[in-house]
C-alpha positions as CSV (number, residue, x, y, z in Angstrom):
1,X,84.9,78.7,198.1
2,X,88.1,79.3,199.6
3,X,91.7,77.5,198.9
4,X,91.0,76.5,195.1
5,X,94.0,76.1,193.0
6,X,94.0,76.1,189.3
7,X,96.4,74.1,187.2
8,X,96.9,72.1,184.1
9,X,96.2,68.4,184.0
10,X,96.7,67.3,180.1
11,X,98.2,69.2,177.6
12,X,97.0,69.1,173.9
13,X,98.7,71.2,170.6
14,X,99.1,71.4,167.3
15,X,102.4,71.8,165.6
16,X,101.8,73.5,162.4
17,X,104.5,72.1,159.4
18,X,106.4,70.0,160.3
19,X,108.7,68.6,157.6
20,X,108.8,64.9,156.9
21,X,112.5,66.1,156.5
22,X,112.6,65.9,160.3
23,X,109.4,64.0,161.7
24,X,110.9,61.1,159.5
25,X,114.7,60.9,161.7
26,X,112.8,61.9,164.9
27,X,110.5,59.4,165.1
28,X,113.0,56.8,164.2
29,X,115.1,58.1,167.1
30,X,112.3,58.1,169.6
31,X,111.7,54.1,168.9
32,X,115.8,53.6,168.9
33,X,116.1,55.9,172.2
34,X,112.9,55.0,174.1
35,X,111.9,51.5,172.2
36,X,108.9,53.9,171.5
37,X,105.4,51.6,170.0
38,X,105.0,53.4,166.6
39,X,101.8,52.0,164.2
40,X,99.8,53.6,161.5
41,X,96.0,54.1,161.5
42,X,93.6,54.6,158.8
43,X,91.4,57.9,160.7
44,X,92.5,60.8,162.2
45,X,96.1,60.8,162.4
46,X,98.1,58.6,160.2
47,X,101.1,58.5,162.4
48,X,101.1,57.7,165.9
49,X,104.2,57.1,168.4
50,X,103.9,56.3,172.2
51,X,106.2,57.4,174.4
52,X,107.0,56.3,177.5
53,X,109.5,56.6,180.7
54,X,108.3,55.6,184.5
55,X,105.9,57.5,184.9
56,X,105.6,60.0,182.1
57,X,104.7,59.7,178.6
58,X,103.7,61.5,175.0
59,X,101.7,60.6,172.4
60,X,102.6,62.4,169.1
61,X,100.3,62.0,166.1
62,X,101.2,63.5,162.7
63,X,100.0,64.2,159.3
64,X,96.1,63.7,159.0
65,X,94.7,61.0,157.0
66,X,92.9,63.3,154.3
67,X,96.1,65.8,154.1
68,X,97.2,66.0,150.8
69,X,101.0,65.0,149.7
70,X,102.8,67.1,150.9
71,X,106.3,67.9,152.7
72,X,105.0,69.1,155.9
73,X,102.1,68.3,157.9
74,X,100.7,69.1,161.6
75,X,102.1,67.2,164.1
76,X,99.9,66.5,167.3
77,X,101.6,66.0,170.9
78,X,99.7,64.8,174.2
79,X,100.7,64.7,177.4
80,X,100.7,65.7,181.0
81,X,102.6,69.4,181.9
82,X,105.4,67.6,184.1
83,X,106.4,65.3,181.1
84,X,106.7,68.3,179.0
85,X,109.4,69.5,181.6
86,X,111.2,66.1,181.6
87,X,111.0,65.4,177.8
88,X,111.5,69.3,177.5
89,X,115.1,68.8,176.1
90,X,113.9,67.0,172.4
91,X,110.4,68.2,172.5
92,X,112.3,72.1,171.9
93,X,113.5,70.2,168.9
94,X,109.9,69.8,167.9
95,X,109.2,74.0,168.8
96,X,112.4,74.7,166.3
97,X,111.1,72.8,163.8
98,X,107.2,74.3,164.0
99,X,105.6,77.5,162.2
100,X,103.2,77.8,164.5
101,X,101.8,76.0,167.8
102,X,98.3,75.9,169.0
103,X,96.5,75.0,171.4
104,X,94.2,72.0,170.8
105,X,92.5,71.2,174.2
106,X,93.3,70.9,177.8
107,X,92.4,69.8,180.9
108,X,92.3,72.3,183.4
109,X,91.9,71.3,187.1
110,X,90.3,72.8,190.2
111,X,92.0,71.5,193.2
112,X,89.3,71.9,196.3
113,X,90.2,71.7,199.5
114,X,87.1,70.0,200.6
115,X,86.2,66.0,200.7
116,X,84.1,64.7,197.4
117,X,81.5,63.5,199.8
118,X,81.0,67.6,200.6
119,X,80.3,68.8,197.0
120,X,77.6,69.0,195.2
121,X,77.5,69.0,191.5
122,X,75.1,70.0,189.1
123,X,75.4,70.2,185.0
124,X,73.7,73.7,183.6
125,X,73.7,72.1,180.4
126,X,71.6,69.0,180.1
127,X,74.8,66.9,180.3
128,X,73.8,63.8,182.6
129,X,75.9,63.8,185.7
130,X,76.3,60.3,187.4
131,X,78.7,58.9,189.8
132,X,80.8,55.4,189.0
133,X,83.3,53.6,191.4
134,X,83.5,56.9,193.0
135,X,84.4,59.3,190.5
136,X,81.5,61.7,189.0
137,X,81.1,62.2,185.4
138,X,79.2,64.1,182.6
139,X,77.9,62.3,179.6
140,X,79.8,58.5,178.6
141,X,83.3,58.1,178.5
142,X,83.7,58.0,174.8
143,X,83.1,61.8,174.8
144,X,85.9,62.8,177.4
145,X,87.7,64.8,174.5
146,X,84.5,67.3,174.1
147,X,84.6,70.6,175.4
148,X,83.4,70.7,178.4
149,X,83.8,67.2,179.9
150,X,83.7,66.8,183.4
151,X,85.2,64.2,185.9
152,X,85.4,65.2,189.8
153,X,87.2,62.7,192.1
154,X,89.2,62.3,195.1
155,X,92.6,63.5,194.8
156,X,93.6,62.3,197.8
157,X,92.6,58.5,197.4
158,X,94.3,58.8,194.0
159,X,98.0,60.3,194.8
160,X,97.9,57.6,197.8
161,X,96.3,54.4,195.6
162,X,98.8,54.8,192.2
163,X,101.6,56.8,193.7
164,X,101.1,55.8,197.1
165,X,101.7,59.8,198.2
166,X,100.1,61.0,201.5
167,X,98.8,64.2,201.7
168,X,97.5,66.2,204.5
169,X,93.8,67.7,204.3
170,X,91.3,66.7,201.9
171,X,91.6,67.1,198.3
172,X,89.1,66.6,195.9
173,X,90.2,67.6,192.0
174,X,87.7,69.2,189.2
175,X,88.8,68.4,186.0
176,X,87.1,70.0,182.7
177,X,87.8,70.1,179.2
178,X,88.9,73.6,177.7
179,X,88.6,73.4,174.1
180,X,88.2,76.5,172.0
181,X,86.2,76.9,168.9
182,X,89.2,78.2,167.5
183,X,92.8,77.1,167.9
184,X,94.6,79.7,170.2
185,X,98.2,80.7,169.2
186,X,100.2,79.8,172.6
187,X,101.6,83.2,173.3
188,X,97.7,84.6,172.9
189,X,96.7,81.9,175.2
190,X,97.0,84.4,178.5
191,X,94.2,86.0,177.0
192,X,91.8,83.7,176.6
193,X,90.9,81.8,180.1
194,X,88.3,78.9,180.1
195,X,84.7,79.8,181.1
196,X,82.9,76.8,182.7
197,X,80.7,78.9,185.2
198,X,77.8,78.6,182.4
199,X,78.6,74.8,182.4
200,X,78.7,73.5,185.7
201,X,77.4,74.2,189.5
202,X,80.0,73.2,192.5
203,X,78.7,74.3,196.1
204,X,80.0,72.9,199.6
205,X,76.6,71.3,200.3
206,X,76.1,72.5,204.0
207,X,73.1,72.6,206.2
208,X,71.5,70.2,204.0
209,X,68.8,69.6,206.9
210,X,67.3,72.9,206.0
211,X,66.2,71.8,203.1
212,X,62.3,69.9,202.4
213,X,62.4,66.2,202.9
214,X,61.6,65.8,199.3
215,X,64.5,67.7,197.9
216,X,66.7,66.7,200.8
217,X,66.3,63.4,199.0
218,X,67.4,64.0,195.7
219,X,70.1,65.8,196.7
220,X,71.5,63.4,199.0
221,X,70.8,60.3,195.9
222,X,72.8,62.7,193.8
223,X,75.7,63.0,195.7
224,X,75.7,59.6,196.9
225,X,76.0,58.5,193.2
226,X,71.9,56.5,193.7
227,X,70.1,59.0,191.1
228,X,71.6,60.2,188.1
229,X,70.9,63.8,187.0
230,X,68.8,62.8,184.1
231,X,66.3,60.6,186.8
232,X,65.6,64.0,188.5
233,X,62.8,66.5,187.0
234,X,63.5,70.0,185.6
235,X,61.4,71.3,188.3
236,X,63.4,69.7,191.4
237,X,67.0,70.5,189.5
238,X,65.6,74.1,189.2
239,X,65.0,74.2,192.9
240,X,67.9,72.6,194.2
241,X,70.2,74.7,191.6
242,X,68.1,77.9,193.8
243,X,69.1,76.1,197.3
244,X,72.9,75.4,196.4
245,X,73.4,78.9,195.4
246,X,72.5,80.3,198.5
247,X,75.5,77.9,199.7
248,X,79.7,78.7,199.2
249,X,80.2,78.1,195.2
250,X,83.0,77.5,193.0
251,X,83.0,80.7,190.8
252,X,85.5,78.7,187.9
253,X,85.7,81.8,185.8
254,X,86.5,84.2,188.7
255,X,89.5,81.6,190.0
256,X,90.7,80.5,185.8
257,X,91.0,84.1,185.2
258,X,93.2,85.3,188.4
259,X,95.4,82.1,187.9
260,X,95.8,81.3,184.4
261,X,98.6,83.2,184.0
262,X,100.4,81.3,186.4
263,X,98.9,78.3,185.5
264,X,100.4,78.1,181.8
265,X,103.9,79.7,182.4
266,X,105.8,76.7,182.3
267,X,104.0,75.0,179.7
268,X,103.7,78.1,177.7
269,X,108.1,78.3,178.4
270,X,108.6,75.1,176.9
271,X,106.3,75.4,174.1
272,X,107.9,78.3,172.9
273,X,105.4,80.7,173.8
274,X,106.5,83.7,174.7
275,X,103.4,85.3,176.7
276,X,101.7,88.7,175.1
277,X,99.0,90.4,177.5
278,X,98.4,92.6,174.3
279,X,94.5,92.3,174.0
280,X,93.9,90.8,171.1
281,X,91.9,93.6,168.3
């Protein structure tokens, strides 16, 4: 599949002790500065503020609930890579005030030059693929920060419907959930691109017509959203995973691993990450 672009749609990290000496003043500055919505909850994170400017924004969560006393906890920031470039000026102050920042999860995207109605998508996991108010999806929304969650939509529709940006072409955008087992150091993160070729099948359905009637079907109820993956047997996924195959596929190890360096610079830049290609031992 030609013309795929790689990039970074959310941004997830771990600050590792932080002092209360300067989350305390920072936070108070945020809700002075940027009338910033700060509450308290009782799981997960105990300290949450929201962020917000136009159109960009930050959550940052800090010191988990269970965390013993202390004078430094992890602090938790969320966000989308071009608010880290506009809020990059007091989120350094965050990096100076860090022993360590790692990387949590992200959202890496697969831009495809191709229209959604082309694709065809298949789940090599036994996560149920469906299709609502034309968006596709693996497994319920509640589970959108699991590694490995899926949504594929129309890019397109979407830069012209909330932005109202026109672009030329089609674009339809593949979004999945990297999340290690193991929190990656940012300047080790070159190192370690996402795999989701063992999670997920993306072909440019063509010549559709030479397939059998019966699996002509299920395909076509697939991608037009009428049959969820978990309504179709083993034996018919198995087949039509054999048919799509022989068609052009996404390969998103083979693209993550030629443009992931280029794909984390900047974010890498302003988190402080200085990039080291050394393999790791």
């Amino acid at each position: 599949m030609q013309g795929v672009k790689v990039s970074i749609d959310r941004v997830v990290v771990d600050f590792s002790n932080v002092y209360w000496d300067f989350f305390n003043p920072f936070r108070k500055w945020l809700c002075d500065f940027y009338y910033a919505k700060f509450y308290v909850k009782d799981k997960g994170f105990k300290y949450h503020i929201r962020v917000r400017e136009g159109k960009y924004w930050v959550h940052i969560s800090y010191q988990l609930v269970f965390a013993r006393m202390a004078r430094k906890h992890t602090l938790r920031l969320e966000c989308s890579p071009d608010t880290l470039v506009h809020f990059r000026s007091w989120i350094s102050r965050i990096v100076s005030n860090a022993n360590e920042i790692l990387l949590v999860r992200w959202e890496v995207a697969f831009d495809i030059p191709l229209r959604l109605s082309e694709l065809f998508i298949l789940s090599l996991t036994g996560r149920n693929m469906k299709k609502r108010k034309g968006r596709f999806y693996s497994n319920e929304r509640y589970q959108r920060q699991v590694a490995g969650y899926c949504r594929v939509y129309d890019k397109r529709l979407e830069l012209l419907q909330r932005q109202g940006i026109t672009i030329e072409g089609e674009l339809t955008r593949f979004e999945i959930v990297y999340k290690p087992d193991d929190k990656i150091p940012m300047d080790k993160l070159v190192q370690f691109p996402p795999e989701f070729s063992k999670l997920y099948l993306c072909a440019h359905a063509t010549k559709l017509e030479q397939l059998k009637p019966k699996l002509l079907r299920q395909v076509q109820g697939m991608m037009h959203g009428e049959l969820e993956q978990k309504d179709v047997t083993y034996y018919y996924r198995s087949q039509i995973k054999a048919e799509m195959r022989k068609r052009a596929i996404l390969d998103f190890d083979i693209l993550a691993k030629k443009q992931w360096e280029e794909a984390i610079t900047i974010t890498c830049a302003i988190l402080g990450g200085v990039i080291n290609k050394v393999p790791v031992a």
